[in-house]
C-alpha positions as CSV (number, residue, x, y, z in Angstrom):
1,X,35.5,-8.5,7.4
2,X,31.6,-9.8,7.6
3,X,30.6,-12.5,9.7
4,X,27.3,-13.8,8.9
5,X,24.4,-16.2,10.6
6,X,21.7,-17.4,8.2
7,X,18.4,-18.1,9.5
8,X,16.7,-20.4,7.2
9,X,14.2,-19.0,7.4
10,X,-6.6,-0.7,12.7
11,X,-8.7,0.3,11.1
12,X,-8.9,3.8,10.9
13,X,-12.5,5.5,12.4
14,X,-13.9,5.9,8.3
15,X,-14.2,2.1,8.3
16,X,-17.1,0.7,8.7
17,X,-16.6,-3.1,8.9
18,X,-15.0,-6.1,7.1
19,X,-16.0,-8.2,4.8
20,X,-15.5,-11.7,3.7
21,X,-12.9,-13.3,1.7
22,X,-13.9,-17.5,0.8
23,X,-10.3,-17.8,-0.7
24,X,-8.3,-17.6,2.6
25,X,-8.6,-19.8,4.7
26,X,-8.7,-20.2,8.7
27,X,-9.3,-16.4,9.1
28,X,-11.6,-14.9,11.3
29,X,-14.0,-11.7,10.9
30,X,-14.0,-8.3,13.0
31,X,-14.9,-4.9,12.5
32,X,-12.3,-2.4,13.8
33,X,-14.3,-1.5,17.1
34,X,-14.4,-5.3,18.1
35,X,-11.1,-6.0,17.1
36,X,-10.0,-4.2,19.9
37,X,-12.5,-5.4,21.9
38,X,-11.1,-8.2,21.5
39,X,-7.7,-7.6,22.1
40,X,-8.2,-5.7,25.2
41,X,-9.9,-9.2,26.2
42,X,-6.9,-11.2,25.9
43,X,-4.7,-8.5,27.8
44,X,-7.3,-8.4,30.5
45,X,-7.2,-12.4,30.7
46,X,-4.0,-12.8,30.7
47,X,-3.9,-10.2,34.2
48,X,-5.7,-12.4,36.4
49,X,-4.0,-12.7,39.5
50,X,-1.3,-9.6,38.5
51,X,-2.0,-6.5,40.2
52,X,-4.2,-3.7,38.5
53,X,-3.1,-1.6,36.2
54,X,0.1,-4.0,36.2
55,X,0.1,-4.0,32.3
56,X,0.9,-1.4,29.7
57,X,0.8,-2.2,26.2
58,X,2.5,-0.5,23.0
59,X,1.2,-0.6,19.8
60,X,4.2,-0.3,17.2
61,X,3.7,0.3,13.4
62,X,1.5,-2.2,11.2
63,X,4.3,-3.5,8.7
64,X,4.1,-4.7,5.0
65,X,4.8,-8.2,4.4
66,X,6.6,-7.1,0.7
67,X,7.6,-3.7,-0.8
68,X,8.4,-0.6,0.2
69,X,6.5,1.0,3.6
70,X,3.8,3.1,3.3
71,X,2.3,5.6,5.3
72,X,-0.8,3.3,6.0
73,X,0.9,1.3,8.3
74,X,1.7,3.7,11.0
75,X,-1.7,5.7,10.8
76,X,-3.5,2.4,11.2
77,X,-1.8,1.2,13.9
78,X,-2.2,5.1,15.3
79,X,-5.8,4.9,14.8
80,X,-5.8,1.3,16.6
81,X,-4.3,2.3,19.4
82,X,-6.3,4.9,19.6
83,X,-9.4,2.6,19.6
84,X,-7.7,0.4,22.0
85,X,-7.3,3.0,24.7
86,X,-11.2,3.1,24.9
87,X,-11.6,-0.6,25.6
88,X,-8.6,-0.4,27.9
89,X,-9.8,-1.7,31.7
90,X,-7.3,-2.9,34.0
91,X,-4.0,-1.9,32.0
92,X,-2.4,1.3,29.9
93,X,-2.1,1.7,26.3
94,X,1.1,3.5,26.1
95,X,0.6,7.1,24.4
96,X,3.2,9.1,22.2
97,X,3.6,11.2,24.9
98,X,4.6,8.5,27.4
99,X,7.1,7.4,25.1
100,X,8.8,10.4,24.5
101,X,9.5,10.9,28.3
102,X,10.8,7.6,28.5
103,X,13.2,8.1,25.7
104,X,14.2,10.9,27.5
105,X,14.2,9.4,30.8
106,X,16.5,6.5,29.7
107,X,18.6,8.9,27.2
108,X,17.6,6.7,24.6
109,X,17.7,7.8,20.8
110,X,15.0,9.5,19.7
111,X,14.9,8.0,16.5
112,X,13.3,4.8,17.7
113,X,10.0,6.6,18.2
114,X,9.9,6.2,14.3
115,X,11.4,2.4,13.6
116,X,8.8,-0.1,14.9
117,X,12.4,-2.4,15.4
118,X,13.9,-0.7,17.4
119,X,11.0,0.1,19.5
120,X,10.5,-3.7,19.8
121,X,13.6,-4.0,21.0
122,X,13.2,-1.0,23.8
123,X,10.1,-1.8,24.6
124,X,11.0,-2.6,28.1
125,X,12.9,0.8,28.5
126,X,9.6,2.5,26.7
127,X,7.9,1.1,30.3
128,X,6.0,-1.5,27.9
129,X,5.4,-5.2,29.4
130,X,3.3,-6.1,26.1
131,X,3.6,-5.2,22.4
132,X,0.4,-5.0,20.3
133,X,1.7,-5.7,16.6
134,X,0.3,-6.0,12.9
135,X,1.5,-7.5,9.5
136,X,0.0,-6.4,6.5
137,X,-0.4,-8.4,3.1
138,X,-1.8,-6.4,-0.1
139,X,-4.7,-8.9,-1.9
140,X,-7.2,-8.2,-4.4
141,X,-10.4,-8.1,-2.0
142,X,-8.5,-6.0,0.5
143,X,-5.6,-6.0,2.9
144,X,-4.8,-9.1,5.4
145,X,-3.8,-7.5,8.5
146,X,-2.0,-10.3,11.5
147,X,-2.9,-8.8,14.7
148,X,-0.6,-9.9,17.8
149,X,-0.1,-9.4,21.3
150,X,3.2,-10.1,22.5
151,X,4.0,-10.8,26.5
152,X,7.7,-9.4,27.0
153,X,9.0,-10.9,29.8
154,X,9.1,-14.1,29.6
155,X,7.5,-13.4,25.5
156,X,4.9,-15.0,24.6
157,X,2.3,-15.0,22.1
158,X,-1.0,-14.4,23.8
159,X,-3.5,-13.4,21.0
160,X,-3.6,-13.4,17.5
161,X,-6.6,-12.7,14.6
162,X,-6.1,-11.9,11.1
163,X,-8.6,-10.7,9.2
164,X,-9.6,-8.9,5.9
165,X,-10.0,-5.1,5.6
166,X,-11.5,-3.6,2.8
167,X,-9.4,-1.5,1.3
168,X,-11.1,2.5,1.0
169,X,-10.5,5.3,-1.3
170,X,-8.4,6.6,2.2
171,X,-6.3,4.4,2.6
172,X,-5.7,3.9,-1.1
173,X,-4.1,7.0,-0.9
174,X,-2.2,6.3,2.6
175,X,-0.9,3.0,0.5
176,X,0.3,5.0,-2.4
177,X,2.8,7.4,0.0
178,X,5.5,5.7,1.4
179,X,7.4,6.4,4.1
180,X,10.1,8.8,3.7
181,X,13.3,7.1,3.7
182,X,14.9,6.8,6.9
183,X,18.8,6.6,7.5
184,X,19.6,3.3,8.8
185,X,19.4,2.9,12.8
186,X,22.7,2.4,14.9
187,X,23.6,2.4,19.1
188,X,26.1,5.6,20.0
189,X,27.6,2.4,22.9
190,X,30.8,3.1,25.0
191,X,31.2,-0.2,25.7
192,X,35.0,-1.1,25.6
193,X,36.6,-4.9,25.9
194,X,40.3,-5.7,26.8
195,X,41.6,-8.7,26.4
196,X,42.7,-10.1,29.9
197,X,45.8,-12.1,28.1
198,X,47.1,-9.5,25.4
199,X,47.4,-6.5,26.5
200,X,46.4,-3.8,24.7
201,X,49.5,-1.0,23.8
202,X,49.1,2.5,24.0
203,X,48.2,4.6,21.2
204,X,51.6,6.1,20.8
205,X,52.9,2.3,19.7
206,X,49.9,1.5,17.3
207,X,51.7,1.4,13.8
208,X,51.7,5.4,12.7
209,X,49.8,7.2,9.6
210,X,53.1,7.2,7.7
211,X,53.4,3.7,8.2
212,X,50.3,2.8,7.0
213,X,50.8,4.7,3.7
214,X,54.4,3.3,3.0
215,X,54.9,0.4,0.8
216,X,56.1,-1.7,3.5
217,X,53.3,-1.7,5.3
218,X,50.4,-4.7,5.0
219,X,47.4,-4.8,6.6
220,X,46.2,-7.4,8.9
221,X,44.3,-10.6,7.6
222,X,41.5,-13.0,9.3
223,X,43.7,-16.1,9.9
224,X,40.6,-18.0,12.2
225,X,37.4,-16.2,11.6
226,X,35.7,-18.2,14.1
227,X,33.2,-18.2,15.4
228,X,30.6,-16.3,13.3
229,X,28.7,-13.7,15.3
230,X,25.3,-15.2,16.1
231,X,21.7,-13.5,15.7
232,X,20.1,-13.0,19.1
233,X,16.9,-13.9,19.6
234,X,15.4,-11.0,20.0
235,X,16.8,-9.9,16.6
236,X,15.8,-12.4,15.5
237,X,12.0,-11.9,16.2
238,X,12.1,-8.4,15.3
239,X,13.9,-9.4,12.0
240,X,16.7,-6.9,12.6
241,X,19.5,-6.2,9.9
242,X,22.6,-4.5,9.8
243,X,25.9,-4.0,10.7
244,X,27.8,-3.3,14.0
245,X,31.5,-1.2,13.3
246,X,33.7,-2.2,15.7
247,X,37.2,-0.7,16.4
248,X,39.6,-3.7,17.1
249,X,43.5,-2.8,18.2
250,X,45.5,-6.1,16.6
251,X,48.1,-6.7,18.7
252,X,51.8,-8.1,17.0
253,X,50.6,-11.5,17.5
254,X,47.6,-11.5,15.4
255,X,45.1,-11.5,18.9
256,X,42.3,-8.7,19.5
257,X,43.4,-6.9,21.9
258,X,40.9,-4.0,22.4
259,X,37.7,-3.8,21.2
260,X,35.3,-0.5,21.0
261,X,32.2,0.2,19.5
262,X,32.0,2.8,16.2
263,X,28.6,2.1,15.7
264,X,26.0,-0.6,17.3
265,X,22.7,-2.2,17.1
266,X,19.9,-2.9,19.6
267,X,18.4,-6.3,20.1
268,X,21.5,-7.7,21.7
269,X,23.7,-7.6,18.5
270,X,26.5,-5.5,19.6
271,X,27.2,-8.0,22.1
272,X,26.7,-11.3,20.0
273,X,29.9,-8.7,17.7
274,X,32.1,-8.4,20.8
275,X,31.7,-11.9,21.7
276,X,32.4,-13.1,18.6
277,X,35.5,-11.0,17.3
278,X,37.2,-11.2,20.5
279,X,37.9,-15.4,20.2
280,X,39.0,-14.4,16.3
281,X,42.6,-14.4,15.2
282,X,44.2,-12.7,12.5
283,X,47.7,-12.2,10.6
284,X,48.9,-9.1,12.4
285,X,49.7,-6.3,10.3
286,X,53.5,-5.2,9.8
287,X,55.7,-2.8,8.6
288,X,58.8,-4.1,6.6
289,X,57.7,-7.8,7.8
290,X,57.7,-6.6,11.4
291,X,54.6,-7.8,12.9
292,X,52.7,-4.5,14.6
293,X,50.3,-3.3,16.9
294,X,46.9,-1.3,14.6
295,X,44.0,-0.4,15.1
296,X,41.4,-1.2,12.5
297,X,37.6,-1.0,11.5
298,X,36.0,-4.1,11.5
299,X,32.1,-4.4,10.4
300,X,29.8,-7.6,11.4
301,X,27.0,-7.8,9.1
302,X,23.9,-9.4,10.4
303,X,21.3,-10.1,7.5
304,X,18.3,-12.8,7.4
305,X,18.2,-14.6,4.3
């Protein structure tokens, strides 16, 4: 059972400067030292008033607008942030080292450390109150890399600059290895929801193995679907995907009665699940037409179209 929302929808140290490209237009010109001059400009601006040192920024992996992720992405944005530290007056560039205590601090899952989503979606449990990111696009002359700095709380676009990079024999050959496949990211969540007007039963009067693999038995059905689980919209910025399992006890009369997580998502989308499947209704299961109690696996896909 899928419930689904559409939305209609730097440079690393061997560079030596950009050049110019007449056939886009409304971009604007940097070499990789000024580009984070400039960014660490628009941080420091948008401080005044804050206490010092009040800001600390993360710089998450460049991604590609189209095809599959390369290893340039990450070492540019490596070597960026790396560039950004040494224009960096007034706030903290977070370091990997920083992050990997705070994953440990807020027993988070290490695997974030490698998905520029998910660390979007952490980034105030990685102690980050801004997000440095980039989008790459592949062209002819070069590569078009969007630069943008991201306020978290409330968020807010504060800077942004696209510009051309030359593409180099190096990162030619960053471009040509992509990223080793990674398995897709999920929430280990705990979270549990009973419904306050159908009880749940005990596990002892769910409908039995046996039962399920007798021919009397039929499985329950989505009689009112409704409503679809809804992007976030913090998902929705980070253009998260996937699906949250959830573990839903049916009671006899067709309601949710308990609802557990198998497997969640960050952004806010394993809530947007439980909110949603727990006003849904279905055609309870039963054995020999006796309407039962079961538990079953329900998945909410969440894709953007």
């Amino acid at each position: 059972m899928r419930a689904r929302r559409i939305i209609v929808r730097f440079l690393p140290l061997f560079l030596f400067g950009l050049v110019t490209v007449p056939r886009v237009r409304g971009q604007q010109y940097a070499d990789f030292n000024d580009l984070a001059s400039q960014v660490a400009g628009a941080v420091q601006e948008s401080l005044k008033g804050l206490p010092p040192q009040s800001a600390r920024v993360l710089v998450v992996d460049f991604e590609e607008g189209h095809g599959t992720a390369s290893e340039l992405g990450p070492e540019l944005a490596r070597e960026f942030s790396i560039t950004l530290q040494e224009h960096a007056q007034g706030f903290a560039v977070l370091k990997r080292d920083d992050l990997k205590q705070a994953v440990t601090r807020n027993d988070l899952p290490n695997e974030i450390l490698s998905d520029s989503t998910a660390m979007k979606c952490y980034a105030p449990d990685l102690g980050a109150t801004m997000l440095v990111t980039g989008s790459m696009e592949y062209a002819p002359d070069g590569v078009l890399l969007q630069i943008d700095i991201w306020r978290e709380k409330p968020r807010k676009s504060i800077f942004g600059r696209l510009v051309v990079v030359p593409m180099s024999a190096a990162m030619t050959g960053l471009a040509d290895k992509p990223v080793p496949s990674r398995p897709p990211f999920f929430t280990h969540d705990d979270t549990t929801w009973v419904n306050p007007y159908h009880s749940p039963v005990t596990d002892e009067k769910l409908a039995t193995p046996k039962q399920k693999a007798g021919s009397g038995y039929r499985s329950p059905e989505c009689a009112t679907c409704f409503p679809p689980a809804s992007y976030s919209d913090d998902a929705v910025w980070t253009r998260l995907q996937g699906a949250v399992v959830l573990r839903v006890q049916i009671s006899p009369d067709g309601f949710p009665a308990k609802i557990s997580v198998v497997r969640g998502l960050p952004c806010g989308l394993t809530e947007t699940a439980i909110d949603a499947v727990k006003h849904w209704q279905f055609k309870p299961a039963t054995v020999d037409d006796r309407p039962v109690a079961v538990e079953t696996p329900i998945d909410v896909t969440f894709h953007l179209y």
